[in-house]
Backbone as ProteinMPNN parsed JSONL, in Angstrom:
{"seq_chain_A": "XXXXXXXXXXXXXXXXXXXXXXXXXXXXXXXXXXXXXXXXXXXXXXXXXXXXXXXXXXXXXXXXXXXXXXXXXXXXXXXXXXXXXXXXXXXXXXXXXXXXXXXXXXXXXXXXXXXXXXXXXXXXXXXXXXXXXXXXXXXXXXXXXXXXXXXXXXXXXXXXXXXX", "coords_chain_A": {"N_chain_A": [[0.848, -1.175, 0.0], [0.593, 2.501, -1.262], [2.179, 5.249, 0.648], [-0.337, 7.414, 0.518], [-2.644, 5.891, 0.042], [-2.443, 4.562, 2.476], [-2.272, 6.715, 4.368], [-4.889, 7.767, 3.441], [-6.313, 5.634, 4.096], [-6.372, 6.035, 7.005], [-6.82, 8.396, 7.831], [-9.67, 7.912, 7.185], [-10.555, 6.016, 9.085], [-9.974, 7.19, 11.816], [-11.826, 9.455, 11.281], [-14.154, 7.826, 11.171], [-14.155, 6.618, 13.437], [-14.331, 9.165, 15.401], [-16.301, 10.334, 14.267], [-18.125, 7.99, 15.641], [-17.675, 8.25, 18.475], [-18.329, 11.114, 18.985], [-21.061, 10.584, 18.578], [-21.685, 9.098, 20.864], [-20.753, 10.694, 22.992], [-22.731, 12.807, 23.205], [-24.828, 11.31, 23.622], [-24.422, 9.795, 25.759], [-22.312, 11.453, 27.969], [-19.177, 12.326, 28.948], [-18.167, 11.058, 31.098], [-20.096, 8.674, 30.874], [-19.196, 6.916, 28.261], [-16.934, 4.666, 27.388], [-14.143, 3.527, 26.239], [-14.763, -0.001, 25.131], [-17.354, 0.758, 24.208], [-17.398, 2.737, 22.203], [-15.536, 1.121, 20.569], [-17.381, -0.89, 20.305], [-19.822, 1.105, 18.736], [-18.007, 2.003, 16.732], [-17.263, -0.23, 15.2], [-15.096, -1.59, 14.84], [-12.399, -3.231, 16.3], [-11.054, -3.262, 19.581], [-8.492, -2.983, 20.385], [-7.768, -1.958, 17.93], [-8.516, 0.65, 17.599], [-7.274, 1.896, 20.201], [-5.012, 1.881, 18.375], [-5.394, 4.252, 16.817], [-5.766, 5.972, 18.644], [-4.705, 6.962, 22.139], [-6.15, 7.527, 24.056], [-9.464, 7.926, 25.66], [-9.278, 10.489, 26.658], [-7.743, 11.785, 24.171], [-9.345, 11.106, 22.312], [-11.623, 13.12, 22.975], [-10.088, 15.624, 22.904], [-9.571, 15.579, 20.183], [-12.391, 16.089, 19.197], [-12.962, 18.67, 20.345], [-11.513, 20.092, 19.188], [-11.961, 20.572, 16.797], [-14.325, 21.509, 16.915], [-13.701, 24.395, 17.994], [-11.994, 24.924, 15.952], [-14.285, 25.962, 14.445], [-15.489, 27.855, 16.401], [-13.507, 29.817, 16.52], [-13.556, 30.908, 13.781], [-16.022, 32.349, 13.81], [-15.845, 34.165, 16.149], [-13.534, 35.611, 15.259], [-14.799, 36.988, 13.359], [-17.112, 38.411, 14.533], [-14.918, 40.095, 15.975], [-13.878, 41.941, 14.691], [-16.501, 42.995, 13.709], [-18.603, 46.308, 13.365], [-19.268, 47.171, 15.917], [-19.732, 48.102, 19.05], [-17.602, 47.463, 22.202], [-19.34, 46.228, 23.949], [-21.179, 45.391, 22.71], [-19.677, 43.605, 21.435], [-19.021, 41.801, 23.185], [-21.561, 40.798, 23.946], [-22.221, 39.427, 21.672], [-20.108, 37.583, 21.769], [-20.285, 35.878, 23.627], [-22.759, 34.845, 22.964], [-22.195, 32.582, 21.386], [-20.54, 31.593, 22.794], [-22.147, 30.555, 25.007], [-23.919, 28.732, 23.599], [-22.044, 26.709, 22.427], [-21.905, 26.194, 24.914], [-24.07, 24.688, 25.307], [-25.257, 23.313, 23.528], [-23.039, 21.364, 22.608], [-22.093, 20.384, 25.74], [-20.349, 18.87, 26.635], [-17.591, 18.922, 25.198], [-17.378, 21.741, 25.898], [-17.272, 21.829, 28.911], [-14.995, 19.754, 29.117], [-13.035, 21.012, 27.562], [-13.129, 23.611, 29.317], [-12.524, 22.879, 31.961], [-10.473, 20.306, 31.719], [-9.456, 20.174, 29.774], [-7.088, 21.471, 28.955], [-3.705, 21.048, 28.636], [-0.132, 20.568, 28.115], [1.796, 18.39, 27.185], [1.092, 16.173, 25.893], [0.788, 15.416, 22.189], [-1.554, 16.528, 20.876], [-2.635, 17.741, 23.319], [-0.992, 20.325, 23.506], [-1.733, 21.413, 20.835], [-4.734, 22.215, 21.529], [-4.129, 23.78, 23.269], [-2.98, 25.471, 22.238], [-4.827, 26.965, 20.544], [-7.178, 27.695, 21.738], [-4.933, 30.035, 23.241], [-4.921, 30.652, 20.483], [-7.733, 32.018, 20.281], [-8.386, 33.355, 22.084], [-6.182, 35.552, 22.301], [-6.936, 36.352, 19.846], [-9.1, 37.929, 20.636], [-7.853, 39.929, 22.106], [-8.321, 42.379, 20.852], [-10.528, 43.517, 21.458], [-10.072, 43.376, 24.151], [-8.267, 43.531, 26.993], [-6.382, 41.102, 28.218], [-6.83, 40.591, 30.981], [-9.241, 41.997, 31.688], [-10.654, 40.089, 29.473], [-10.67, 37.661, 30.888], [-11.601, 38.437, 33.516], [-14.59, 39.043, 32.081], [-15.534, 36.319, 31.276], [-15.079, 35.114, 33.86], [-17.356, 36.363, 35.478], [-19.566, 35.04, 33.389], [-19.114, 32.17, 33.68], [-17.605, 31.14, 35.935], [-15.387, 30.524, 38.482], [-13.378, 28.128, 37.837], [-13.711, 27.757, 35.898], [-12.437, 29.361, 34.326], [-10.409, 29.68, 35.428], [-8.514, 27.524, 34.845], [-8.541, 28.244, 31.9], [-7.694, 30.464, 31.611], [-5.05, 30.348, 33.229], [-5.126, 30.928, 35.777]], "CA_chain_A": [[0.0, 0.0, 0.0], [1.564, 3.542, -0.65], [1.244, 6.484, 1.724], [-0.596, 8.313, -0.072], [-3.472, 4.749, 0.395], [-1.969, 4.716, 4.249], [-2.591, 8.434, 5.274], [-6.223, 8.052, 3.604], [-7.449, 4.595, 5.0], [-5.911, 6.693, 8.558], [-7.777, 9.611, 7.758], [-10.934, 7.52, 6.891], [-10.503, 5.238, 10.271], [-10.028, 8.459, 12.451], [-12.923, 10.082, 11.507], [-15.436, 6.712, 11.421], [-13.829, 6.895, 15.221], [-14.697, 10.128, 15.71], [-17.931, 10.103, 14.783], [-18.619, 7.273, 16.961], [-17.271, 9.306, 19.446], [-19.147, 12.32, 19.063], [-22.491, 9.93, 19.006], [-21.311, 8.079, 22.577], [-20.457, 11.759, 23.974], [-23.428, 13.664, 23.012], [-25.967, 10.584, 24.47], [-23.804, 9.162, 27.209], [-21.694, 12.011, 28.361], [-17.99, 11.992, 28.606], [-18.316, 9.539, 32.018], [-20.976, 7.624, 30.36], [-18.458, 6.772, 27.036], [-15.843, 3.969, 27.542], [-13.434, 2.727, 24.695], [-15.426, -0.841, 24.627], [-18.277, 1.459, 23.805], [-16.74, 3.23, 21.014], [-15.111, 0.463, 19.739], [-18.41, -1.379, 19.409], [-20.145, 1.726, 18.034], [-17.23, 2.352, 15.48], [-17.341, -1.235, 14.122], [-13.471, -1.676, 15.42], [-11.632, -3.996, 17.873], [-10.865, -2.132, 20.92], [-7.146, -2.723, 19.504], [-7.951, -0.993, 16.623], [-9.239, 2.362, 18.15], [-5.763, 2.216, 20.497], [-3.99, 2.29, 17.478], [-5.563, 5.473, 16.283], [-6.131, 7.205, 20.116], [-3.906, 6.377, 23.016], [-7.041, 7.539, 25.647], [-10.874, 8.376, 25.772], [-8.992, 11.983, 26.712], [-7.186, 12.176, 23.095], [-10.734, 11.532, 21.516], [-12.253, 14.052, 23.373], [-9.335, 16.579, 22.73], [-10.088, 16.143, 19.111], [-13.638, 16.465, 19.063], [-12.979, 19.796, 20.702], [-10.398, 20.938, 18.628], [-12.871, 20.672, 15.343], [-15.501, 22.529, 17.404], [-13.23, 25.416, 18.059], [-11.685, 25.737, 14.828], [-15.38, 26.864, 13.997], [-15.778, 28.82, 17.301], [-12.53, 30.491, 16.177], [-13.779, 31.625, 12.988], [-17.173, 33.389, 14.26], [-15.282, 34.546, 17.079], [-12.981, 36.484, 14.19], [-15.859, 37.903, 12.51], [-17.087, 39.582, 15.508], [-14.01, 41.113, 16.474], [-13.871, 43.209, 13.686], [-17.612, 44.096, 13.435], [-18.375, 47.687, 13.398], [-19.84, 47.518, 17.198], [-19.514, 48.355, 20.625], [-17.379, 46.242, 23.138], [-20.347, 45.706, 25.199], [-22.223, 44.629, 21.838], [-18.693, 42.134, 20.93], [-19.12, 40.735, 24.62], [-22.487, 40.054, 24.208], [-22.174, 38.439, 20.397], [-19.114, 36.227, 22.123], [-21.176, 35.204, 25.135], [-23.935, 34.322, 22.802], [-21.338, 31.699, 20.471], [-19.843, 30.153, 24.008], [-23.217, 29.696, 25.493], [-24.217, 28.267, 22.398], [-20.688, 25.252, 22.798], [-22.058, 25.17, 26.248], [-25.418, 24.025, 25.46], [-25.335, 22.435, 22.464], [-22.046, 20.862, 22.804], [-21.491, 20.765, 26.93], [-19.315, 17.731, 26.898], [-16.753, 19.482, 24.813], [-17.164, 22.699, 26.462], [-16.952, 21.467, 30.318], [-13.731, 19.217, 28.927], [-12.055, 22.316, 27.579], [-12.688, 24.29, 30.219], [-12.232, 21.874, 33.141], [-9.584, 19.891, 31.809], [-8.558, 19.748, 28.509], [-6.019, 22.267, 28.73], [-2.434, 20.972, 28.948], [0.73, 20.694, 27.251], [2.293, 17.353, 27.536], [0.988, 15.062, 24.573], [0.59, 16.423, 20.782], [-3.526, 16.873, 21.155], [-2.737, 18.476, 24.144], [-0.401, 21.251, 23.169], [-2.595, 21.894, 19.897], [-5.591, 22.727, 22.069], [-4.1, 24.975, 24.073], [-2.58, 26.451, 21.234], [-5.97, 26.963, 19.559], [-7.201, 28.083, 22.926], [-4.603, 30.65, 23.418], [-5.277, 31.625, 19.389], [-8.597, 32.386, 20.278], [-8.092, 34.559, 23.417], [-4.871, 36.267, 21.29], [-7.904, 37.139, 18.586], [-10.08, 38.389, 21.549], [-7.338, 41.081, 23.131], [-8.28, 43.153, 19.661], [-11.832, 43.996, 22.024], [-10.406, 44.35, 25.815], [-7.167, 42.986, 27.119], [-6.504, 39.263, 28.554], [-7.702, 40.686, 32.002], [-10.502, 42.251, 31.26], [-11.369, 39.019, 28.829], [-10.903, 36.838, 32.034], [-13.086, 38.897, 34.334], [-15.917, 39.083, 31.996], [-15.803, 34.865, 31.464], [-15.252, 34.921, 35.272], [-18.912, 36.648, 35.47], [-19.786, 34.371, 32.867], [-18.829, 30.845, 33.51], [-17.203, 31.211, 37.167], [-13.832, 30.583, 39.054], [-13.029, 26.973, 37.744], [-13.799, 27.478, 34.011], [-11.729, 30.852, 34.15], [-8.544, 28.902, 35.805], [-8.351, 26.378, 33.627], [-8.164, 28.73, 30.086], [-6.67, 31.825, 31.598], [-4.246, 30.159, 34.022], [-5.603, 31.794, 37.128]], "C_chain_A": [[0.897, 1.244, 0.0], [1.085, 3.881, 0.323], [0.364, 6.981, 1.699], [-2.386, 7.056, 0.413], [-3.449, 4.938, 1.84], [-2.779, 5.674, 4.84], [-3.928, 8.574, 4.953], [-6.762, 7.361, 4.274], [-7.403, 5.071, 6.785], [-6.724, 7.461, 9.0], [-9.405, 9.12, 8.134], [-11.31, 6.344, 8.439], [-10.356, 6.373, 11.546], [-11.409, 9.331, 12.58], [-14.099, 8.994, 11.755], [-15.348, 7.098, 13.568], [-14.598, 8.032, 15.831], [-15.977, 10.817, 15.97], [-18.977, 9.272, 15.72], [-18.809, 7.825, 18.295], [-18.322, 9.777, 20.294], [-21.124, 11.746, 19.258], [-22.639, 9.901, 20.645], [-21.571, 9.544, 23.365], [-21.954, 12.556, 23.97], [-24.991, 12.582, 23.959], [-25.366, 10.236, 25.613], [-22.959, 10.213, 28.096], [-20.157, 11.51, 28.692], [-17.329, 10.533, 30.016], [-19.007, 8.312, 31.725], [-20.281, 7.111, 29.071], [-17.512, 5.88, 27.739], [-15.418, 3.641, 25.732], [-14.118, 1.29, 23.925], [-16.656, -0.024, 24.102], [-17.853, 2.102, 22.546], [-16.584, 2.125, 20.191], [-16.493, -0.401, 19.477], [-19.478, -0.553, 18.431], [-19.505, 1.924, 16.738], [-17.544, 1.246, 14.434], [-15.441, -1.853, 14.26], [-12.868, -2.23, 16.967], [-11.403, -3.036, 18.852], [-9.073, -1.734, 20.525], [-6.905, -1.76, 18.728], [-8.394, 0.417, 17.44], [-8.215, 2.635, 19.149], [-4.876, 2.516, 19.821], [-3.681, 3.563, 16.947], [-5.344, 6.585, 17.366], [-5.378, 6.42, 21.255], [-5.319, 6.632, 24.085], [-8.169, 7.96, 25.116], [-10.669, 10.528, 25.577], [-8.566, 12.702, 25.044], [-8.408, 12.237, 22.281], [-11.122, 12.877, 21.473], [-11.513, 15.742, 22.897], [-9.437, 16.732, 21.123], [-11.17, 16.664, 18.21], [-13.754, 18.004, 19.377], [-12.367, 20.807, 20.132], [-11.154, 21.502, 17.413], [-14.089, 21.7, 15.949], [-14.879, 23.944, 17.507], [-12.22, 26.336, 17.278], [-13.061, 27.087, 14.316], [-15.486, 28.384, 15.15], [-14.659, 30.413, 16.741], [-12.94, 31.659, 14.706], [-15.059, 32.906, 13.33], [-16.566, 34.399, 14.941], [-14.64, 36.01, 16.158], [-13.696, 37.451, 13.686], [-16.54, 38.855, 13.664], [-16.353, 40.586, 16.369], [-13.529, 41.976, 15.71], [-15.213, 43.803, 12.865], [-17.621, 45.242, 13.873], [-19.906, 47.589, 14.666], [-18.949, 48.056, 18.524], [-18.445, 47.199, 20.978], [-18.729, 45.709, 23.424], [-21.073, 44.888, 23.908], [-21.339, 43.148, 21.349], [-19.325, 41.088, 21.818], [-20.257, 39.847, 24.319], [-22.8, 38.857, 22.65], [-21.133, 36.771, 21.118], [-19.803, 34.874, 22.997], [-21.924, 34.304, 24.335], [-23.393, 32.675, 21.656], [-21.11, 30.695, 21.816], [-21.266, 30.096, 24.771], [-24.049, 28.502, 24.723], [-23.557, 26.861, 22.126], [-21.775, 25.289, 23.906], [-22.861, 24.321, 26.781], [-25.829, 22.935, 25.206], [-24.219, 21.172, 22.107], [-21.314, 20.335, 24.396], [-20.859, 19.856, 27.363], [-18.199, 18.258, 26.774], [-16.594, 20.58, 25.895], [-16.778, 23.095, 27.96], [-15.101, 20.906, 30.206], [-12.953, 20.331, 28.648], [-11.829, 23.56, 28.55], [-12.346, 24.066, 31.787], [-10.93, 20.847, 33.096], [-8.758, 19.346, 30.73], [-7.617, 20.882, 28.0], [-4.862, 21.864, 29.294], [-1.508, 21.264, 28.0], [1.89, 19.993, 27.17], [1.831, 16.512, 26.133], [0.861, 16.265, 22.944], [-0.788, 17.085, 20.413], [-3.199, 17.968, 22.193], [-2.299, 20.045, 24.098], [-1.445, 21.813, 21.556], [-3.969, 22.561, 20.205], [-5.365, 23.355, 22.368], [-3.192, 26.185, 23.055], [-3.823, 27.504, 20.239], [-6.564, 28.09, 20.61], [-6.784, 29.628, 23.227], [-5.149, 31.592, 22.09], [-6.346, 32.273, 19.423], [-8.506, 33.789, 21.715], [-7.306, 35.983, 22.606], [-5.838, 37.104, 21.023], [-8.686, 38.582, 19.466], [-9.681, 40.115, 22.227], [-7.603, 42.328, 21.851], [-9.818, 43.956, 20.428], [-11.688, 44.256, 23.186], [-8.577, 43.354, 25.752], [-7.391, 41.695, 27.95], [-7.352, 39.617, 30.089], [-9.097, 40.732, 32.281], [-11.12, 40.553, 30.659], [-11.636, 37.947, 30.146], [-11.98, 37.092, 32.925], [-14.11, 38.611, 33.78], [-16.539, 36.8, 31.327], [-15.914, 34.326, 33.033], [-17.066, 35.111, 35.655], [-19.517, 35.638, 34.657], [-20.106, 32.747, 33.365], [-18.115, 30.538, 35.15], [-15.651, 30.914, 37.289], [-13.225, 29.496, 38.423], [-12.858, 27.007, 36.679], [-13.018, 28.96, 33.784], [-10.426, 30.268, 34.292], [-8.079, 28.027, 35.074], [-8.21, 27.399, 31.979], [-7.681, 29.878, 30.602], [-5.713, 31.481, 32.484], [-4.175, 30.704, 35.287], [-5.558, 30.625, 38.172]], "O_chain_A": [[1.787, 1.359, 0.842], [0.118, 3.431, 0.938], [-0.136, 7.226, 2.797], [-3.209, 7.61, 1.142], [-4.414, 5.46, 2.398], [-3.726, 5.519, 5.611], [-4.569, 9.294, 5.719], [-7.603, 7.77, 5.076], [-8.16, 4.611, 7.64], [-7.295, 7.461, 10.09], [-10.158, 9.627, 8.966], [-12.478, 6.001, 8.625], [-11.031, 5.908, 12.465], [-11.929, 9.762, 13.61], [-14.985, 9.313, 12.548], [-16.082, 7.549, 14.448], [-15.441, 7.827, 16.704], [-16.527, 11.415, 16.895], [-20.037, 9.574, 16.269], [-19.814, 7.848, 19.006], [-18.902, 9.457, 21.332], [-22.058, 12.31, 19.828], [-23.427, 10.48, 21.393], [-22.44, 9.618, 24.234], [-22.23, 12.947, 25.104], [-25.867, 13.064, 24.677], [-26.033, 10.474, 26.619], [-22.868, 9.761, 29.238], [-19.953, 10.296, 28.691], [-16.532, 9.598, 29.93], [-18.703, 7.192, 32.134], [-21.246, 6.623, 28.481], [-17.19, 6.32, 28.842], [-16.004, 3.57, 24.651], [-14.157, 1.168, 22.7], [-16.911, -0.604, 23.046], [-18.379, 1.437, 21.653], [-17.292, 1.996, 19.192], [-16.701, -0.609, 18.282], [-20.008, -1.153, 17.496], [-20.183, 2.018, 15.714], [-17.923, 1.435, 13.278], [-14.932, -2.604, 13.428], [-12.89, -1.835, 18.133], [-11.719, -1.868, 18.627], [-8.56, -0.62, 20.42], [-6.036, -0.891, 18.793], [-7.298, 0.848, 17.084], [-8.037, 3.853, 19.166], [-3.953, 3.237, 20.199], [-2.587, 4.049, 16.661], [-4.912, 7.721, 17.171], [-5.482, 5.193, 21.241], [-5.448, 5.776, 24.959], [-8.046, 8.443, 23.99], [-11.283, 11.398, 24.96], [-8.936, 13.827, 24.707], [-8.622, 13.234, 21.591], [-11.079, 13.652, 20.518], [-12.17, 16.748, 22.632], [-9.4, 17.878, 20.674], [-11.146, 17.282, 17.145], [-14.586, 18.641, 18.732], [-12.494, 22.012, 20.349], [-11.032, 22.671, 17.048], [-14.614, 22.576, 15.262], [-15.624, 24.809, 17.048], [-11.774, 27.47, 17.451], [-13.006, 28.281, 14.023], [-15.539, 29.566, 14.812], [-14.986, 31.595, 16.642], [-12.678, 32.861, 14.647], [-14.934, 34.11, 13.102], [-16.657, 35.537, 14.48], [-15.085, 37.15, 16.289], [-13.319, 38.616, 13.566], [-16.41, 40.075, 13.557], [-16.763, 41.475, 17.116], [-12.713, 42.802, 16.118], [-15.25, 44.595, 11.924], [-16.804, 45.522, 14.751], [-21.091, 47.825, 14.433], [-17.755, 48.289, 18.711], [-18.345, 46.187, 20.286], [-19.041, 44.604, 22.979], [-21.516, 43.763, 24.138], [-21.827, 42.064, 21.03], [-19.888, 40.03, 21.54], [-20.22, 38.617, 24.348], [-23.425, 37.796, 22.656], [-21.33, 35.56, 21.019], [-19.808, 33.643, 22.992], [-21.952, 33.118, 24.664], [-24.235, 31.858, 21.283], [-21.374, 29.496, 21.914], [-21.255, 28.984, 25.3], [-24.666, 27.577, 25.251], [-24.24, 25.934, 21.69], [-22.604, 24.382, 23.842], [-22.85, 23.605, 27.781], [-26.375, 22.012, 25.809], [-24.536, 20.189, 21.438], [-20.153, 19.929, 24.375], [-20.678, 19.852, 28.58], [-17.493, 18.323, 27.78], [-15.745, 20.402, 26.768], [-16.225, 24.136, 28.314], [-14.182, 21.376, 30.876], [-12.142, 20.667, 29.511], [-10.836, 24.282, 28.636], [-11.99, 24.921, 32.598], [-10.36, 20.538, 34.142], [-7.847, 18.519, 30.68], [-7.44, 21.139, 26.809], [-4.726, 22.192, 30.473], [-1.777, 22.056, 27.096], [2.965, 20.589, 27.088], [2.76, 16.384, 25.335], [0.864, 17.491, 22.832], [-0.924, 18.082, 19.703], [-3.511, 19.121, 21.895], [-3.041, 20.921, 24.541], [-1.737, 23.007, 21.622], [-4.433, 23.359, 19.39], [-6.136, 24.275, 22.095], [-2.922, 27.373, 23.234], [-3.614, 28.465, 19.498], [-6.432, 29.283, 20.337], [-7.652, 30.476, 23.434], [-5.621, 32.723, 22.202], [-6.336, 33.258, 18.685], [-8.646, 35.011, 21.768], [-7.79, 37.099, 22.416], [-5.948, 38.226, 21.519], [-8.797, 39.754, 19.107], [-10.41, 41.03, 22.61], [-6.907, 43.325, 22.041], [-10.177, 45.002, 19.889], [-12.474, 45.012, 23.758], [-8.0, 42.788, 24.824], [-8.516, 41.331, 28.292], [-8.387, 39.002, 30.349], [-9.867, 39.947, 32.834], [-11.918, 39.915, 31.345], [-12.761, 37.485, 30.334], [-12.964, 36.385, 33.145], [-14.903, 37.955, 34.456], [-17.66, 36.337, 31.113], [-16.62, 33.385, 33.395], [-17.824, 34.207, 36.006], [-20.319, 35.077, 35.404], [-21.239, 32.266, 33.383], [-18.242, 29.35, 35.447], [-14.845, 31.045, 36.369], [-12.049, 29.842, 38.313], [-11.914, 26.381, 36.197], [-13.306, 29.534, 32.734], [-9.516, 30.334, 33.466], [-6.887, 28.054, 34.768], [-7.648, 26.863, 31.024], [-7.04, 30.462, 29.728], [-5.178, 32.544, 32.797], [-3.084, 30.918, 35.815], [-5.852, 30.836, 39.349]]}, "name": "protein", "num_of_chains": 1, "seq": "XXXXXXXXXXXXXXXXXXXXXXXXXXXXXXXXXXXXXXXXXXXXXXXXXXXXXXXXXXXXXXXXXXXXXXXXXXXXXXXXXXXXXXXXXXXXXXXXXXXXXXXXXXXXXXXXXXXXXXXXXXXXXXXXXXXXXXXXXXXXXXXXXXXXXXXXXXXXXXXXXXXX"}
C-alpha cells in the first residue's frame, strides 16, 4: 500500500472513530463513554481504536479541537464588526453559550480539563485556545477578557483557560 493509500485509509478510520465518538459523547456524556463502547459503536476492535487514540482523553481533545476551529472563525468575525465592546461581549457570550449548550461535553472538557501541554492533542488545544483569546485582546485585554468569562462561567472554568 503507498502512503498516499496509508494516510487516507488513517484519515478515513479516524474520523469513522470520531464520529462514533461524538455519538457516545453527546448521548452518554464523557463519564458515560468507555473505549469498549466506542469500539463497538465504530465497528473496530478495541485494539484498533488504540492504534488510532492512546485515551478516551485524546478523543475528546479532538472532538474539541474541530468545534473550536469553527468557534474560532465566528469569534474572528465579531471582532472586527463595526460595534460596541459591550455589543462584541455580548455576540461572544452568545457563540460560548451556544458550545455550552449544544455541545457541553466538549465545552466542560475544555474548560475543566482539557487544557495541557504534555501530549501532541494536548499542546494543539491549548494552542488553539490561546489563538482564540490572542484574537479576543483586539476587544479588551486578557484581564478584562478573564473577568468578563469569570462573570460568565465562574472561578473553575476561568482557571483552567486563563491560568488563574
Amino acid at each position: 500500500m503507498t502512503n498516499e493509500k496509508k494516510e487516507s485509509a488513517t484519515r478515513y478510520h479516524k474520523k469513522t472513530m470520531l464520529a462514533a465518538a461524538d455519538r457516545l459523547l453527546t448521548e452518554h456524556g464523557y463519564d458515560g463513554m468507555n473505549m469498549n463502547m466506542l469500539s463497538k459503536e465504530a465497528g473496530y476492535s478495541k485494539a484498533t481504536v488504540y492504534v488510532y487514540f492512546e485515551s478516551k482523553d485524546e478523543i475528546v481533545r479532538a472532538l474539541c479541537i474541530e468545534r473550536l476551529k469553527v468557534v474560532k472563525s465566528e469569534l474572528a468575525v465579531i471582532a472586527k464588526a463595526d460595534m460596541s465592546a459591550d455589543e462584541k461581549f455580548a455576540e461572544i457570550k452568545g457563540v460560548f453559550d451556544e458550545l455550552s449548550s449544544e455541545d457541553k461535553v466538549y465545552f466542560d472538557f475544555i474548560c475543566e480539563r482539557g487544557v495541557g501541554a504534555s501530549t501532541e492533542r494536548e499542546i494543539e488545544l491549548k494552542s488553539l485556545i490561546d489563538d482564540i483569546i490572542d484574537g479576543l485582546t483586539a476587544i479588551a485585554d486578557r484581564q478584562t477578557l478573564a473577568e468578563k468569562w469569570y462573570s460568565y462561567y465562574g472561578r473553575k472554568k476561568t482557571a483552567a483557560l486563563f491560568g488563574y
